[in-house]
Every structure is written in structure tokens, then in C-alpha cells.
KEKE-3310 file (N, C-alpha, C; in steps of 0.2 Angstrom, whole numbers, plus 5000, padded with zeros to 4 digits):
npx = (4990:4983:4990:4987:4997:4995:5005:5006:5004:5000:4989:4988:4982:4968:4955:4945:4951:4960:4950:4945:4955:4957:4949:4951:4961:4954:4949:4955:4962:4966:4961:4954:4961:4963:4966:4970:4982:4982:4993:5000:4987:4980:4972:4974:4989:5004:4998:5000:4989:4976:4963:4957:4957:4950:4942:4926:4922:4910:4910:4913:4925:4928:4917:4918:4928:4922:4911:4919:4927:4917:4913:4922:4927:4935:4949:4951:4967:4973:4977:4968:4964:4956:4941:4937:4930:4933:4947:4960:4966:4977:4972:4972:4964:4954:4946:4935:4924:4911:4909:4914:4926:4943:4951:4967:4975:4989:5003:5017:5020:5026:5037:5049:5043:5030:5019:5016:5012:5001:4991:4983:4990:4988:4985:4985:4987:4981:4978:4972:4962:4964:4959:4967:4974:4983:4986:4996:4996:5001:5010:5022:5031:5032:5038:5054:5052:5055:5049:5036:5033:5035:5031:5019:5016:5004:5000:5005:5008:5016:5013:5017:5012:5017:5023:5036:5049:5061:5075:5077:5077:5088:5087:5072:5071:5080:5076:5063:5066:5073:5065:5056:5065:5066:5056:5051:5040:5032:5034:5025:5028:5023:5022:5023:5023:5031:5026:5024:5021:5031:5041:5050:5046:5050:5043:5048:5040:5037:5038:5043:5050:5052:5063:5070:5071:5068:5052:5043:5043:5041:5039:5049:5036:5022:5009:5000:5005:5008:5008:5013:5009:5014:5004:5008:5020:5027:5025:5028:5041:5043:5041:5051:5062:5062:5063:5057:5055:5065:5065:5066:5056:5044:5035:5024:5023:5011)
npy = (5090:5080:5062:5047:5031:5017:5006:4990:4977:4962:4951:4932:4924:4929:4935:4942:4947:4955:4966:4970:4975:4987:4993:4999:5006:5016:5022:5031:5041:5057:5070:5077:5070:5061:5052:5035:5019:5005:4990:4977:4963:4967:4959:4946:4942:4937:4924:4910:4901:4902:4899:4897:4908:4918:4934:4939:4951:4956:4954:4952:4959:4968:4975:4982:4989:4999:5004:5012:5020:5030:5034:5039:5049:5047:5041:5025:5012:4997:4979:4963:4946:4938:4931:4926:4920:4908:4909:4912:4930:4942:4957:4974:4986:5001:5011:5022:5038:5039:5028:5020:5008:5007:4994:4984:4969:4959:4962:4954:4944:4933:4922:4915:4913:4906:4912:4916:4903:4901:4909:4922:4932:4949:4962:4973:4988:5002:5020:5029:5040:5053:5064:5078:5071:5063:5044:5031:5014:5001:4985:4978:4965:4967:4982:4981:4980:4992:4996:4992:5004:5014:5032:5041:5052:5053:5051:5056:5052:5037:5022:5008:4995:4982:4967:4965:4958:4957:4954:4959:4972:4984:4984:4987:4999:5007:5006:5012:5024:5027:5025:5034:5047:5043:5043:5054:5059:5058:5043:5032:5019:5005:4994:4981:4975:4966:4945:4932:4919:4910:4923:4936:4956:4972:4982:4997:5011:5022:5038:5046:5061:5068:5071:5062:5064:5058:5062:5057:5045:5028:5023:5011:5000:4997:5006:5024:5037:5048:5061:5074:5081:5090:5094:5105:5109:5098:5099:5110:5108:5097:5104:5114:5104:5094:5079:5068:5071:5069:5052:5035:5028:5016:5000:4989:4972:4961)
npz = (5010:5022:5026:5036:5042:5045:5055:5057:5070:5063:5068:5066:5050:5057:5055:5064:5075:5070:5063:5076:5080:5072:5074:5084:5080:5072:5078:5087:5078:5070:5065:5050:5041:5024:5020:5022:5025:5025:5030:5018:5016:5027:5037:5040:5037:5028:5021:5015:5013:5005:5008:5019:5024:5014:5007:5001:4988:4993:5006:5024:5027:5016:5018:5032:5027:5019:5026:5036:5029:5026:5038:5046:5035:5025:5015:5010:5008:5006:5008:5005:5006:4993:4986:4973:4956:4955:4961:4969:4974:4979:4983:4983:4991:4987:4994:4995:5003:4998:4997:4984:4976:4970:4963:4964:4958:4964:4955:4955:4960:4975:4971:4978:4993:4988:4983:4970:4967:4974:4973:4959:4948:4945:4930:4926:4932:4942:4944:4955:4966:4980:4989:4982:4976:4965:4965:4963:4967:4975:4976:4990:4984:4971:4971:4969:4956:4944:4933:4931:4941:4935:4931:4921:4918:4927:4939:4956:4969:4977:4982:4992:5000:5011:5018:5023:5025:5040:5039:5026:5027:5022:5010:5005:5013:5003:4991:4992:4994:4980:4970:4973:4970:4957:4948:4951:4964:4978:4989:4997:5010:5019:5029:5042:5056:5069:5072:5062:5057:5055:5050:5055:5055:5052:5051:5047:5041:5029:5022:5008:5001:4984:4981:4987:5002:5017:5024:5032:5047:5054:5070:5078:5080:5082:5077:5073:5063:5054:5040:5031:5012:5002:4988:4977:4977:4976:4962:4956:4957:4949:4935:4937:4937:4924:4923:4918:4905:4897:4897:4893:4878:4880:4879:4890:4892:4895)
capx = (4986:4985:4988:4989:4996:4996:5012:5000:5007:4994:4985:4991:4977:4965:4954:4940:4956:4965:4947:4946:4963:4958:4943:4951:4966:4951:4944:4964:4962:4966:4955:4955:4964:4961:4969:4974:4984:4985:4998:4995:4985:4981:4968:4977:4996:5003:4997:5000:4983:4971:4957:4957:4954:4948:4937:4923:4919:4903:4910:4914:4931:4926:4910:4919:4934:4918:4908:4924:4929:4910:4910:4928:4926:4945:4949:4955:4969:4976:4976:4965:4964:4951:4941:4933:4929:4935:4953:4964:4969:4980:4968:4973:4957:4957:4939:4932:4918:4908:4908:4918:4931:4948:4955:4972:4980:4996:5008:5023:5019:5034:5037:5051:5037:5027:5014:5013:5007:4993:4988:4983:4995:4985:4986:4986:4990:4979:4979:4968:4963:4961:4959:4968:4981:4983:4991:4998:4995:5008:5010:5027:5036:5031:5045:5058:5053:5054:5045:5029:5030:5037:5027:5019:5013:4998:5001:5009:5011:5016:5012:5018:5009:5019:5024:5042:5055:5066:5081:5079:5074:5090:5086:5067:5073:5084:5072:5059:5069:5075:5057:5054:5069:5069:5046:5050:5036:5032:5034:5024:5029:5019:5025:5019:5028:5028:5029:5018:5021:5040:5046:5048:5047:5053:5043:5052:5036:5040:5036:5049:5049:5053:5072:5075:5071:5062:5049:5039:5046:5038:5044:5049:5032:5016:5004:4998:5008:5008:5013:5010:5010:5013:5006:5010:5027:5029:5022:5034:5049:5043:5042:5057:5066:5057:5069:5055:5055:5071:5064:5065:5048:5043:5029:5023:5021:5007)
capy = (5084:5075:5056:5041:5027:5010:5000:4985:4970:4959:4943:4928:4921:4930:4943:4945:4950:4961:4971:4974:4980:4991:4997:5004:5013:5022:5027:5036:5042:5061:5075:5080:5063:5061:5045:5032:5014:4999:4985:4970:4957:4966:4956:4941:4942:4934:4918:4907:4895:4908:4897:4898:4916:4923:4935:4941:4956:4958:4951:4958:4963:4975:4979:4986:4996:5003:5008:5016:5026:5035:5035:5043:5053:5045:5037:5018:5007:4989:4973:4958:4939:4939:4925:4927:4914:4901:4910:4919:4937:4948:4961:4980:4989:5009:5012:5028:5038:5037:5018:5015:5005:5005:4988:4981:4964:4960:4958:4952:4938:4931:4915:4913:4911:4900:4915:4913:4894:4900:4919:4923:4939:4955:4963:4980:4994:5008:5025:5032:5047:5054:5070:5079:5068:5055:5039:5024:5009:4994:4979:4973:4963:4975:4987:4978:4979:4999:4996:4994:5009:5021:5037:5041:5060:5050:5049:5062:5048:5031:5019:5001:4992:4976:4961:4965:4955:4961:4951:4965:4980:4989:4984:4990:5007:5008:5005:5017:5032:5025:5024:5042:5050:5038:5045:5062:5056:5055:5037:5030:5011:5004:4987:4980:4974:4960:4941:4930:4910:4909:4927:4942:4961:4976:4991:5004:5014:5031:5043:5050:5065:5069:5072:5057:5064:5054:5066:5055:5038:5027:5022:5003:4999:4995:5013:5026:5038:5054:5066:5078:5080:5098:5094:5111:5108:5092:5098:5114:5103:5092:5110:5117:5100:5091:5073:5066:5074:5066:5047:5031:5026:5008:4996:4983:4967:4959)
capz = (5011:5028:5028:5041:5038:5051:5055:5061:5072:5060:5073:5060:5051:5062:5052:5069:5078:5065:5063:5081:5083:5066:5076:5089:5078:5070:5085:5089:5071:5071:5062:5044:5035:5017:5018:5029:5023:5030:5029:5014:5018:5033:5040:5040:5037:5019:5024:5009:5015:5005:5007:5027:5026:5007:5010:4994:4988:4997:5013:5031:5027:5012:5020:5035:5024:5015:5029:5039:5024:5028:5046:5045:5029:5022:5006:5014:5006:5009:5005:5008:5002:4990:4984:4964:4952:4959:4960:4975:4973:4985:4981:4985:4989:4986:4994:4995:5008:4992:4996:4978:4977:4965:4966:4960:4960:4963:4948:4953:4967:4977:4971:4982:4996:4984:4981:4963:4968:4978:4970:4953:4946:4941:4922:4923:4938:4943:4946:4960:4971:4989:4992:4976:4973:4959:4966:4961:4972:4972:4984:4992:4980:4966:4973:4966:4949:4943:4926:4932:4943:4931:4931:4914:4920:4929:4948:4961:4974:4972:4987:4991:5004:5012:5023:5019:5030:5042:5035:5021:5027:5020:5002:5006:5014:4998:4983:4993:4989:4974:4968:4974:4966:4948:4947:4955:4966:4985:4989:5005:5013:5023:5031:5047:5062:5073:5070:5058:5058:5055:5048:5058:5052:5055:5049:5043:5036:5030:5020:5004:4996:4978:4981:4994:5010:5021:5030:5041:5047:5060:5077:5080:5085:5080:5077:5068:5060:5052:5036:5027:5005:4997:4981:4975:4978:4969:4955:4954:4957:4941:4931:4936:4933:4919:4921:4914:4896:4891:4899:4885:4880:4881:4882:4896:4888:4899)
cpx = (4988:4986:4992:4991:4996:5001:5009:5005:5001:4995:4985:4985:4970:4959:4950:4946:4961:4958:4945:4949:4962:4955:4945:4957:4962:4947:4951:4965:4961:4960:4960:4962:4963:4961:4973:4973:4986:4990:4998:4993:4984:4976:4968:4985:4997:5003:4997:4995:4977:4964:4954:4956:4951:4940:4932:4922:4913:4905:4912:4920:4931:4920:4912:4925:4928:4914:4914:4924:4924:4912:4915:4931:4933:4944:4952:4961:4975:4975:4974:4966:4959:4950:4935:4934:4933:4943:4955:4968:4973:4979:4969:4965:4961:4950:4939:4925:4913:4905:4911:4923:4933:4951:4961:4973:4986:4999:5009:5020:5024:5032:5042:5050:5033:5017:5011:5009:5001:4987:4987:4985:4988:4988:4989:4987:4984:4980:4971:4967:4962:4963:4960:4974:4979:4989:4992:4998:5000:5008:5019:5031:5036:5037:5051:5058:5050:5050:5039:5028:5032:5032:5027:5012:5004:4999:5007:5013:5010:5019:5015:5016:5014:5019:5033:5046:5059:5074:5082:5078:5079:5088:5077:5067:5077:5079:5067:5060:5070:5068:5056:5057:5069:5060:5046:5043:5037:5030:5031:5023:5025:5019:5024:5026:5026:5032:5025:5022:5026:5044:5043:5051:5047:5050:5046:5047:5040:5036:5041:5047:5052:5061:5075:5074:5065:5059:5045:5043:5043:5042:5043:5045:5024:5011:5001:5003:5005:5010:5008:5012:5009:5013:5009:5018:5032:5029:5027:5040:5049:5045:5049:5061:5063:5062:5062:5055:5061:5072:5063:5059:5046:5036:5029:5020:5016:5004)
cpy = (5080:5066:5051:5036:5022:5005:4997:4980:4966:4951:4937:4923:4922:4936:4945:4950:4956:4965:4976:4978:4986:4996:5002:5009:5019:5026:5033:5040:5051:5064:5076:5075:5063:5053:5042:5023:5011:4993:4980:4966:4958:4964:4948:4937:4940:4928:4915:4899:4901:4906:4898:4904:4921:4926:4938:4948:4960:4955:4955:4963:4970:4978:4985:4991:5001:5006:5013:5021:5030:5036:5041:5049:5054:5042:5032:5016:5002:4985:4968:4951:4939:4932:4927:4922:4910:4901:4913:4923:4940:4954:4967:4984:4997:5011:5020:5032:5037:5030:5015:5013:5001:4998:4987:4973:4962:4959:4957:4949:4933:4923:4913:4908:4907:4906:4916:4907:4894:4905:4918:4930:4942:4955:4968:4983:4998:5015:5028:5036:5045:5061:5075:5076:5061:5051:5031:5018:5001:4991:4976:4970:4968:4980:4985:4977:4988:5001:4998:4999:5015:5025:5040:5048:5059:5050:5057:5055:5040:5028:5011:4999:4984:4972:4960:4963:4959:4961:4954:4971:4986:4990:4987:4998:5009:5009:5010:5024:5033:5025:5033:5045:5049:5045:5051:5062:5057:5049:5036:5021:5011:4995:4987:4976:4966:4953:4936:4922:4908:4915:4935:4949:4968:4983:4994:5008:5019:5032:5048:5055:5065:5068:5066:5056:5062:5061:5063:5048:5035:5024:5014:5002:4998:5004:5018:5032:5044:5059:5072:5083:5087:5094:5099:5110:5102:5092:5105:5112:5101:5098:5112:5111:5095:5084:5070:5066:5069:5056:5042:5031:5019:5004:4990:4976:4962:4950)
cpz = (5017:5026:5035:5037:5045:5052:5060:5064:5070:5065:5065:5059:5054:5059:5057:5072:5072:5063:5068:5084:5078:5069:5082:5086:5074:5074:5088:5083:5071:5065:5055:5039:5030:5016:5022:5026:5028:5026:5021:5018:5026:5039:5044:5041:5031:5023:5015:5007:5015:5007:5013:5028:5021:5010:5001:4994:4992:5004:5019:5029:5021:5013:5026:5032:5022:5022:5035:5037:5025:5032:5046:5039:5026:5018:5010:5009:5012:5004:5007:5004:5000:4985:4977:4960:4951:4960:4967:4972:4979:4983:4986:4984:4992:4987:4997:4999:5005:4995:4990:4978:4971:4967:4960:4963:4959:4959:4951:4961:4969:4979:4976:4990:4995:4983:4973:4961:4970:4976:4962:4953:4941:4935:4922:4931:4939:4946:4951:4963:4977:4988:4982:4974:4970:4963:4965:4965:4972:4980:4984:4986:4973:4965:4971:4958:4945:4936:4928:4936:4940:4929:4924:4915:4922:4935:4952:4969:4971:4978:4986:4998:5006:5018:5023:5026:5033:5040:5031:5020:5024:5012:5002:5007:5008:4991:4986:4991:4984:4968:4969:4968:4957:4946:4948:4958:4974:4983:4996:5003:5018:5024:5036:5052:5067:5069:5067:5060:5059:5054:5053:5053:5055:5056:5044:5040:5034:5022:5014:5002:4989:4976:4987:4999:5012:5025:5035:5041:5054:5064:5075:5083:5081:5082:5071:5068:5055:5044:5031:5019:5005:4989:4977:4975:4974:4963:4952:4952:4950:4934:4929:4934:4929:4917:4917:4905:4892:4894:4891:4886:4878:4882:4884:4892:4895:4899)
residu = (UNK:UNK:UNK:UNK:UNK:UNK:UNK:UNK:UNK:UNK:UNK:UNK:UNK:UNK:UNK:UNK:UNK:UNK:UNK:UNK:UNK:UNK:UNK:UNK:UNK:UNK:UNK:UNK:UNK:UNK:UNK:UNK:UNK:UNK:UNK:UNK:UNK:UNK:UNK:UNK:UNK:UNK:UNK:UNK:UNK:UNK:UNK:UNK:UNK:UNK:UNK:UNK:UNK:UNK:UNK:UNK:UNK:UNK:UNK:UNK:UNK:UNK:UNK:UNK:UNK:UNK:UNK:UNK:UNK:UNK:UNK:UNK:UNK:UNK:UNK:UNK:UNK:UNK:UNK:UNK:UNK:UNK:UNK:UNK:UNK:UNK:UNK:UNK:UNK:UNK:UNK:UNK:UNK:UNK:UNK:UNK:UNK:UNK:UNK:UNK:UNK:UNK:UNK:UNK:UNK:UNK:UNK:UNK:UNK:UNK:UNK:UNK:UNK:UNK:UNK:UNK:UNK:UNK:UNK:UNK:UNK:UNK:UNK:UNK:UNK:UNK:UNK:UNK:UNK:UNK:UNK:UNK:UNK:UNK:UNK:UNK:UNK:UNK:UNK:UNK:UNK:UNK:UNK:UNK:UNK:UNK:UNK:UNK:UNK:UNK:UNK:UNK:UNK:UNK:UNK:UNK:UNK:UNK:UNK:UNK:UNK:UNK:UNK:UNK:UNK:UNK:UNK:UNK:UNK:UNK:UNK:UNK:UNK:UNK:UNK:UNK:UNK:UNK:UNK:UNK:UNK:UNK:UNK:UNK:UNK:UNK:UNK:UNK:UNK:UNK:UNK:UNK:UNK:UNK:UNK:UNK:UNK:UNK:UNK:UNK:UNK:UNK:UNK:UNK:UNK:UNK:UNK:UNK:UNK:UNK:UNK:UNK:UNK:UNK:UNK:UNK:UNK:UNK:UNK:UNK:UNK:UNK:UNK:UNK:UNK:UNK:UNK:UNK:UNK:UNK:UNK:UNK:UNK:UNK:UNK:UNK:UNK:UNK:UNK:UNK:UNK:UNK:UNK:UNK:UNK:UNK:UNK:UNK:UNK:UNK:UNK:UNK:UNK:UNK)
# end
């Protein structure tokens, strides 16, 4: 399974200019993609002044992920500032060439930031597809909390979209593999580059495999990016080593 992903230098607050810049990464957009993920909130940056940019369900910004995903014949994901009854979401959309679209909202919103002040926390999680892979969709601060990504023989890949600081890239490159290895799971990061109102960041996208090893990793730079999922392979792996079977079992108190 082909996918892209975008390590965006995201225009602050600027969602004409962060759809422009989209428009020309899918015009560079190679052949035979399944899937192709952009940054969170990557129309805007994490701006914590949602009103100034929410956009609706029916609005530009999900109207062009929805018609891309045709034009380009690719399962999309991201995240945008989403404005619903009368609340802000930092809304992962999971759209489809079909036109349908999985959405998550964020659990775990970094209050440190003051995003829990301005966002309303998801409930539940979802599991979605592209191509023939079940995948898990997670945003940014999420990463940090291994409960709610723990693999319950539902997902093959298990994505994390962010804004994640440069200040902490080695604890982001840490828990990405860490995530891969704990799920026996491909892990893909996806974090954006550049410099937003006060904090700069660094990237590091990449791509984990099952056992740790990074196979794709992007450049220090804003672009598109590469890799390529054996699911058969992942799926052998989990066979021949079955660490899940002897996993506690638990429930998420919401």
C-alpha cells in the first residue's frame, strides 16, 4: 500500500493560503496513493482563537478535502478547526473518494496550551480505512497517552497527526516507535515544519514499522514524502508473534 504524507510549513491563521499551498502539493502528487495525510489543524496552524478560523462541515475547507479525494482517487486525512453547535472541535477528518467522511475529535487536548479552554474533547476513537488497511487515527497530544491507542485486533496502522514542537522532538521520535512496537502496528507521524505565532517545529515525520524501524523519514523541509506498507507482513509478524494474546484487559472510562 502506497502512501504520502505532507510535512507542511502551515501560513498562521490563513486557511486561503494553506489551501493554495495544498493545491499545488496535489498537483506533485505521485501515481497510485491510497492515502495521503496532512498535518493537524492544517489549514490554520493550532491557533487557540478558534472562532477566527472554524470552519463547518459543509464549508470550503471540507468541501475541498472531499472533492480532492475524487479528483485524486485517495483516502485524505487531517485536521481542521470545526465549528458545531455552538462548540470548537479539532476535528480529524478521514475522507474518502466516495465523498464519506470518518471524523474524530481530539481526546486529550493540551491544556498546557490552554486547548482544553477553547476545544471541546472527543468520546470515542475510530477505526478507519484506505485502501485495505484498518487504521487508527490519533492527533498530537494523544501520543502521550498509550491507553487510548492500544490495539484491540482492530487497526493495522495507527497514525498521529500534529503541531508537535521542536523543544520536544526527541520525546515525539521516542513514543512514535514506542507506539509501533507496544500495538505491533505501523506507526505514521505527521508534523509540520516552520513557524506559527511564537513556537517553532521541526518535523520529524516518518514512518515506523512493527519492530521499531523507521522506513521512511522526511527531510528537514516542508514536502511530500513517501512509503510503502506490507500488510501481509504485518500481519504475519502478529501470527508468528502473538504479544497481544497475553495483553491485560481493561476498560476506558469516558
Amino acid at each position: 500500500m502506497k502512501i504520502a504524507y505532507y510535512q507542511q510549513d502551515i501560513v498562521w491563521e490563513d486557511t486561503k493560503a494553506n489551501l493554495d499551498k495544498i493545491t499545488g502539493a496535489f498537483s506533485r502528487l505521485e501515481k497510485d496513493v491510497e492515502l495521503f495525510i496532512f498535518p493537524e489543524m492544517f489549514h490554520a496552524g493550532f491557533t487557540m482563537d478558534p472562532g477566527k478560523v472554524a470552519e463547518r462541515m459543509d464549508g470550503d475547507v471540507v468541501n475541498f478535502l472531499k472533492n480532492s479525494a475524487a479528483k485524486y482517487n485517495t483516502a485524505i486525512i487531517g485536521s481542521a478547526v470545526i465549528s458545531e453547535n455552538g462548540n470548537y472541535y479539532n476535528r480529524l477528518l478521514a475522507v474518502k473518494p466516495d465523498g464519506t467522511i470518518d471524523k474524530y475529535d481530539k481526546r486529550h487536548l493540551f491544556s498546557v496550551g490552554g486547548e482544553d479552554r477553547n476545544y471541546v474533547p472527543g468520546k470515542k476513537r475510530i477505526v478507519t480505512t484506505a485502501g485495505d488497511a484498518e487504521i487508527l487515527p490519533l492527533i498530537c497530544y494523544d501520543l502521550r497517552f498509550p491507553v487510548w491507542s492500544r490495539w484491540k485486533n482492530d487497526y493495522d496502522v495507527l497514525i498521529y497527526i500534529a503541531n508537535w514542537p521542536a523543544s520536544r522532538r526527541k520525546v515525539w521520535k521516542t513514543l512514535l516507535k514506542a507506539r509501533a512496537i507496544e500495538n505491533q502496528c505501523y506507526v505514521i507521524g505527521v508534523n509540520r515544519v516552520g513557524k506559527d505565532a511564537s513556537v517553532s517545529y521541526s518535523g520529524d515525520s516518518m514512518v515506523v514499522d512493527a519492530k521499531g524501524k523507521v522506513i521512511s523519514k522526511a527531510k528537514d523541509m516542508e514536502g511530500i514524502f513517501y512509503a510503502d506498507i506490507d500488510l501481509t507482513s504485518l500481519r504475519e509478524f502478529r501470527d508468528k508473534f502473538p504479544v497481544w494474546k497475553d495483553a491485560d484487559n481493561f476498560n476506558i472510562t469516558v
